[in-house]
N, C-alpha and C positions, 0 to 999 in steps of 0.2 A: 624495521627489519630486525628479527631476532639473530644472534650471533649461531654461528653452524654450531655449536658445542653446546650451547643453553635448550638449542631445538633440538638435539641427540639426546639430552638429560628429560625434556618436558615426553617427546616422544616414548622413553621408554617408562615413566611414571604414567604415561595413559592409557600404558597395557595391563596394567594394576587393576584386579578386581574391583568395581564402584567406581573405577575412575575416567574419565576424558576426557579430551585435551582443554578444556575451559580450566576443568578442576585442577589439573596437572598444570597448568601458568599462572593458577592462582597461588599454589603450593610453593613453585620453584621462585616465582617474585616472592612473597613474606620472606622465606629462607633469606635468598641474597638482602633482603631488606633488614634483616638479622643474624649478621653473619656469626659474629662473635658470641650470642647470647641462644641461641639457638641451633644454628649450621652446623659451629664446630661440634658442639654437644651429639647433635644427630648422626654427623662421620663417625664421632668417638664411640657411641654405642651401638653402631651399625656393624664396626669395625670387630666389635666384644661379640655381637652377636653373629657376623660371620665367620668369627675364629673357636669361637668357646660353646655354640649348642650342636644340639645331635638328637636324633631320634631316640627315645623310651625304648632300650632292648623288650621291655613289656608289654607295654600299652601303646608306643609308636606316639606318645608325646611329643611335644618338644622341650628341652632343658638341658643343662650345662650340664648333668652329668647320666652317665650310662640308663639308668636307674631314675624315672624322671621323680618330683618331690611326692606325687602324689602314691605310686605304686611303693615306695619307701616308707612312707606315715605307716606307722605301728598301730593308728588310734581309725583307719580306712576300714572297712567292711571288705575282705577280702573274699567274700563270699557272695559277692553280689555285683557283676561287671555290668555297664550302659553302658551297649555299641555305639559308636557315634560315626558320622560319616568322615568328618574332618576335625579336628583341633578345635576350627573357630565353634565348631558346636559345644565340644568339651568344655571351651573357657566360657562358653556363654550359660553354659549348667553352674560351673562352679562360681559363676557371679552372683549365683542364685542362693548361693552357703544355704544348700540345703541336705543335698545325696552326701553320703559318707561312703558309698561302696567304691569301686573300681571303674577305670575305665577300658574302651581298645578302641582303637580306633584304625577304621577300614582303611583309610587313605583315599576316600572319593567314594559317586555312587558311579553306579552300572548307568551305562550310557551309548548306546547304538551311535547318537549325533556325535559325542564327545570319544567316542574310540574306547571308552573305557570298559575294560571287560574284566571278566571272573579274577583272571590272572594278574590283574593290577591293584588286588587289593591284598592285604592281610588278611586274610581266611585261613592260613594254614596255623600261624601261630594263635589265633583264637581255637584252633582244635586243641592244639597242646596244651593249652591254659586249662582247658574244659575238661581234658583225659584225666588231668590231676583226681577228680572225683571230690574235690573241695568247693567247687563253685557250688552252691543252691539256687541260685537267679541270674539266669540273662536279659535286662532287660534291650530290648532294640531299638533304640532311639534315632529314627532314620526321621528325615524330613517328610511331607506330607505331599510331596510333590511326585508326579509318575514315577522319578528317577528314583528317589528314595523307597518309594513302596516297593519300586520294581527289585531293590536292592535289599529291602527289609523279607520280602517272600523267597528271595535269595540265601540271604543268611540264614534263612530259620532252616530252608531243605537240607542246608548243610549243615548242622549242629542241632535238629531235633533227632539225632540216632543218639545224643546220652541223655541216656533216662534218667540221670539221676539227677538232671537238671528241668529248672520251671524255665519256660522262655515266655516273656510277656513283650505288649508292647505298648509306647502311650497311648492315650485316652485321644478320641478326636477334636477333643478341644483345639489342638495346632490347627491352625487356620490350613485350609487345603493350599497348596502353592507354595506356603512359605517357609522359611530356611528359622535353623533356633537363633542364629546370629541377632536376627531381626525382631525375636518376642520379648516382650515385658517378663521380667521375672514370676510373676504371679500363674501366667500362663504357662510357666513351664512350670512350675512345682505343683498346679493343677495336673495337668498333662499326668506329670508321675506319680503322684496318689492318684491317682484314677485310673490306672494302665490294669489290662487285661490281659490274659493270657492269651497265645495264639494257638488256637488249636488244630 
């Protein structure tokens, strides 16, 4: 019999993206099995991370300050932003040390099942980035999955009115279905040397 309090903590870790209840009692026993060397470490940096990050006034990152590290680097390609759908996509580019331009990120794809609509994304501040007339490249780096496409022919209807930007998007090498969370680095730096314009 698990104690009421351990089965309140395993239950809501199996609400966790990837995870369910097998993997969420796997988790919560190691921890207690490591309280001291482990546990307290993960309260203590949970604790920093729910006191101390905040959304990218720019790009809708995440990081400790207003201004996330990447939209702040002097040495970034400010002329050249990758949409992404979510963060995890972001960080899974930037594991790739290859793009040096910018990012934004939507905050979700368009989803009839998932409720998510126009309105719940960052589109309006990707306008205002774009009004600058200093961007030369949007690339769209939406996932290959209906959501994402559906979301990628979305973003372009609303930001191919400035001209004075190129909007492409990756190459189809992305496996149809899959999220960038889940690709091998090679395949994604394929992906963008090889991205085409949308016309």
């Amino acid at each position: 019999m698990i104690a009421k309090e351990l089965d309140s903590i395993i239950s809501l870790i199996s609400r966790l993206p990837g995870m369910g209840e097998k993997s969420a009692t796997r988790i919560i026993i190691h921890l207690l099995k490591h309280k001291s060397s482990v546990l307290s470490h993960l309260i203590e940096y949970l604790k920093i991370a729910r006191d101390n990050t905040k959304f990218c006034k720019i790009c809708h990152n995440i990081d400790v300050n207003d201004i996330c590290s990447i939209c702040s680097d002097k040495r970034r390609d400010k002329d050249t932003i990758c949409i992404v759908c979510d963060i995890t996509d972001l960080w899974a580019i930037e594991k790739a040390h290859f793009f040096n331009g910018v990012y934004h990120v939507l905050g979700g794809k368009l989803s009839a099942i998932d409720g998510v609509t126009p309105s719940d994304l960052n589109i309006n501040t990707l306008s205002d980035r774009l009004a600058s007339k200093s961007v030369k490249e949007v690339i769209i780096a939406t996932s290959a999955d209906i959501d994402g496409q559906t979301t990628l022919f979305y973003t372009h209807d609303q930001i191919k009115s400035f001209d004075h930007v190129k909007i492409t998007t990756l190459s189809h090498g992305v496996p149809i279905g899959t999220c960038f969370e889940y690709l091998d680095q090679n395949t994604i730096i394929t992906a963008f040397n090889r991205r085409s314009e949308i016309q």
